[in-house]
N, C-alpha and C positions, 0 to 999 in steps of 0.2 A: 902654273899648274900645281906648284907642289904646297901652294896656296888654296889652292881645292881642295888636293887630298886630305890637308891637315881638317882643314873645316870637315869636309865629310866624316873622317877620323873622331873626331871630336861630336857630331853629332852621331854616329854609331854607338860613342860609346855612353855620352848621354842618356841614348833612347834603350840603352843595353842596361842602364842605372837604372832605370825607372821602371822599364820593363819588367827586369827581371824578378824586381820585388813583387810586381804586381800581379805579377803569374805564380808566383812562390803562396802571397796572399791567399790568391784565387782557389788554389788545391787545397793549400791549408784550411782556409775557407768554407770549402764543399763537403768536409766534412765534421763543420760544427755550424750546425743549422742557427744557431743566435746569430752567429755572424753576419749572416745572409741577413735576415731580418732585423738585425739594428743597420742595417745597410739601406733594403726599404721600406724602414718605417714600419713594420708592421710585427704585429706579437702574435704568436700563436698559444695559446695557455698548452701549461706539459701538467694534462692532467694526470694525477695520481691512480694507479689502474687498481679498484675495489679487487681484494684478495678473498674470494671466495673459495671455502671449503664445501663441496655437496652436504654433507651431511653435519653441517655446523647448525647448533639450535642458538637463538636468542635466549641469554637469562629471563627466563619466568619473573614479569613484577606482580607481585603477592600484594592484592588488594584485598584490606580486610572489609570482610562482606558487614553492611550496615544492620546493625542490631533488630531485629524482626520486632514488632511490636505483638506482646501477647494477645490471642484471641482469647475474647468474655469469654466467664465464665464465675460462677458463684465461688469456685476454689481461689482463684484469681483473686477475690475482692476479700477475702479472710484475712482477719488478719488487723492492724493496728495503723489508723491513718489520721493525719493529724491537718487541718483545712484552718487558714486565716482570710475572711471575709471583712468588709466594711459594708456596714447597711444589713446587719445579717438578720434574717425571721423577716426585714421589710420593717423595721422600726428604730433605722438610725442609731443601731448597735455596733463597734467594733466587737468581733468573736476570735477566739481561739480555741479549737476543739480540737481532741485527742480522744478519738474513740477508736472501742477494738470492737468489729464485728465476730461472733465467734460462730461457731458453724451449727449450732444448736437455734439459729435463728435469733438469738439476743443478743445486745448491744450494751457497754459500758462504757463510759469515761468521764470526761469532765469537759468544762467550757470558761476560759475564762473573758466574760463581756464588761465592757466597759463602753460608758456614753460618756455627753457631758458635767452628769451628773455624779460619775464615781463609776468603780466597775465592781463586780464579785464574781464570785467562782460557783459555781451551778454544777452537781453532779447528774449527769446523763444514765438514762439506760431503758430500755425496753425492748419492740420485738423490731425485724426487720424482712421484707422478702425482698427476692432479686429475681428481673427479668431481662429475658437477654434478649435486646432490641436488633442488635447486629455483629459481627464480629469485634467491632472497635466501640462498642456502645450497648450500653445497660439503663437499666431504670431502678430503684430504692424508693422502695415504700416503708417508709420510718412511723412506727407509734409509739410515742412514749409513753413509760409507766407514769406521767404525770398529763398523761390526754391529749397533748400537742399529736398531731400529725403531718407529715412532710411527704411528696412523694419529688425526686429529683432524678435528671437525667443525665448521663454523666457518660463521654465518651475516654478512651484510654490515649493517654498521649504515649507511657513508655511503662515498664512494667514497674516503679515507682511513682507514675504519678497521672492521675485521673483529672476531669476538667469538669466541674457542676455549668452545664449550659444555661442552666437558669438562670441562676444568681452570680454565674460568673469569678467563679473562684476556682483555685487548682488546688487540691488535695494529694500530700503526701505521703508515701506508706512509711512507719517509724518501724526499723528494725532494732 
């Protein structure tokens, strides 16, 4: 018998080893919730809690507002604009003109053309009107003091630069 008790003894104190930690774990445990959950496999995300103030404002992003394109106007077109075409007049000229419309209705400058034959410089000048087809778009009616006449239509791309629809060239204002 005293062959029992030792055995028994010894498994008491055993299951009193084992126990004991596991019970000590178990509390320790129950209150650090990872533990639990690296236990069964499973994650719970520790989302970060958004800290809100009521009356918190978001910083204003300051968008600069995109450049308005000026509305026609014969004031609008005053003024000193300088246009490089190929094929200009329609007779396989390269041109560069720099004329100043003035508000008296006349027109001056110069043009320098070149083909394959040489180029020269040609002084401009005569009378001009302006009619206003639409906000973004005008028309020039050109007469020169040497009898050529032109009429062209021309919408605005930006308040430096106009576009001839016809003939397909962009005119520059020279400040």
């Amino acid at each position: 018998m005293a062959d029992e008790t030792k055995v028994e003894g010894k498994k008491g104190s055993l299951l009193s080893q084992i126990l004991v930690p596991a019970v000590i774990a178990l509390i320790a445990g129950g209150s650090s919730p990872w533990w639990f959950n690296a236990l069964s496999h499973k994650s719970t995300p520790n989302p970060t809690p958004a800290v809100t103030t009521p009356n918190a404002q978001q910083p204003a992003m300051i968008q600069p507002e995109p450049p308005k394109a000026p509305v026609v106007s014969r004031e609008f077109f005053l003024g000193r604009w300088r246009a490089e075409q190929d094929n200009a007049y329609g007779i396989g000229v390269h041109s560069v003109n720099t004329i100043t419309y003035f508000d008296n209705g006349r027109f001056e400058g110069n043009a320098l053309m070149a083909n394959s034959y040489g180029g020269r410089n040609v002084s401009e000048s005569g009378n001009w009107e302006f009619v206003k087809l639409s906000d973004q778009s005008f028309r020039l009616f050109i007469k020169g003091d040497n009898g050529y006449q032109i009429k062209a239509d021309f919408t605005i791309i930006d308040q430096d630069h106009i576009h001839n629809i016809g003939d397909n060239y962009i005119a520059e204002r020279v400040k």
